[in-house]
Every structure is written in structure tokens, then in C-alpha cells.
C-alpha positions in Angstrom: -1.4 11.6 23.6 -1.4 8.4 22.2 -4.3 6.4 19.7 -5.5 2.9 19.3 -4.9 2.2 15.5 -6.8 -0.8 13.7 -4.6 -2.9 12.4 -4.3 -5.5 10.1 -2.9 -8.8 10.7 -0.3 -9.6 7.9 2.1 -12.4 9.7 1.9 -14.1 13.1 4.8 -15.8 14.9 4.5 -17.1 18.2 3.0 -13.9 20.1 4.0 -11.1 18.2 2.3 -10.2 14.9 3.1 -7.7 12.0 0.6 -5.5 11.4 0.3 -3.0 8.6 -1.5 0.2 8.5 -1.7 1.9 5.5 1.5 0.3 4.5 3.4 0.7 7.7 4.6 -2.6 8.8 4.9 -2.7 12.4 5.8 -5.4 15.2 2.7 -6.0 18.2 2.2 -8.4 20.9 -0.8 -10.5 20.6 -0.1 -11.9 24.2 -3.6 -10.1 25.1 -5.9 -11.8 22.4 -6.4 -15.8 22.6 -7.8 -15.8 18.7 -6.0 -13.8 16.3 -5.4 -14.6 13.1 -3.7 -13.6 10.2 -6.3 -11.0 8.3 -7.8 -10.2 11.4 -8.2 -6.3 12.4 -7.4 -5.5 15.8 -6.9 -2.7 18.0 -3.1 -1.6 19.2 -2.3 0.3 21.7 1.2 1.0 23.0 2.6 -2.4 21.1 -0.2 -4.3 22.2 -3.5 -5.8 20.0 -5.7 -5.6 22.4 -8.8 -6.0 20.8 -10.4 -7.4 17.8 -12.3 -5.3 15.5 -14.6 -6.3 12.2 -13.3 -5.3 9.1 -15.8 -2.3 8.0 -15.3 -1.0 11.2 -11.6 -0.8 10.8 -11.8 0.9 7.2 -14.6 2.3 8.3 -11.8 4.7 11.0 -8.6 4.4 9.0 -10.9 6.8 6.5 -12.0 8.7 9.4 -8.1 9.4 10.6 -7.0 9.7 6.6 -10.1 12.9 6.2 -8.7 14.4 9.8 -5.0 14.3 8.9 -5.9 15.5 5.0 -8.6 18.1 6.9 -5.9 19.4 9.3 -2.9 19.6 6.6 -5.0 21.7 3.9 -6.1 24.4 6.8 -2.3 24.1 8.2 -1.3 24.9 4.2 -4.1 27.6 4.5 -2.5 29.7 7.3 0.9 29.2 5.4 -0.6 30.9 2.9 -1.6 34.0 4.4 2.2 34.3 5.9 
């Protein structure tokens, strides 16, 4: 399965873009977007920003994935638990 992320926009050169979520820097292709812009949030999906996103959105589902991950990792610690 794979998940669109919102990234931020931290560098642009040429087409491709480093974007960091949560602190992990990654290469994407912008190629898809005619208007990004360093700071911008956008959407990746398989190495491509293909959206733009507004910022509280963004944070809005980084949070969102953060509470899943923490959600899922306490009950996986609670089964360990009982073993």
C-alpha cells in the first residue's frame, strides 16, 4: 500500500525539490506542479508532488499520521506485554 505524504518544500532545483517530513529529507519531482515554491506543502506520491496543499491542512494530517503510528505502537507494546 502506499500513502500520499504532505510535504514541505525546503529547496528547489530545476524540477526536483527536497522535501522534508518530519525531518526526513527526501528528493521529488515537481515536473507535475507548474507553481511550487520553496515553503510550499504538497502532496507526494510515488516521487512525485502532485498536488499542492495549504499549510493547516498539511499539519493538520502529519498530526493525524503521528496519533495513528503512536496509537498503533502503544497497543502493539500492549500485546507484548501480555506475552
Amino acid at each position: 500500500m502506499c500513502l500520499a505524504v504532505p510535504s514541505k518544500i525546503i529547496e528547489i532545483n530545476d524540477t526536483v525539490a527536497k522535501v522534508d517530513v518530519d525531518g526526513v529529507i527526501r528528493e521529488t519531482s515537481i515536473m507535475l506542479l507548474d507553481d511550487a515554491k520553496i515553503g510550499d506543502y504538497v502532496i507526494v506520491h510515488a516521487g512525485f508532488a502532485i498536488s499542492k496543499v495549504d499549510e493547516k491542512a498539511a499539519l493538520t494530517t502529519l498530526q493525524d499520521m503521528r496519533d495513528i503510528m503512536a496509537a498503533e505502537a502503544q497497543q502493539v507494546n500492549g500485546l507484548n506485554d501480555h506475552l
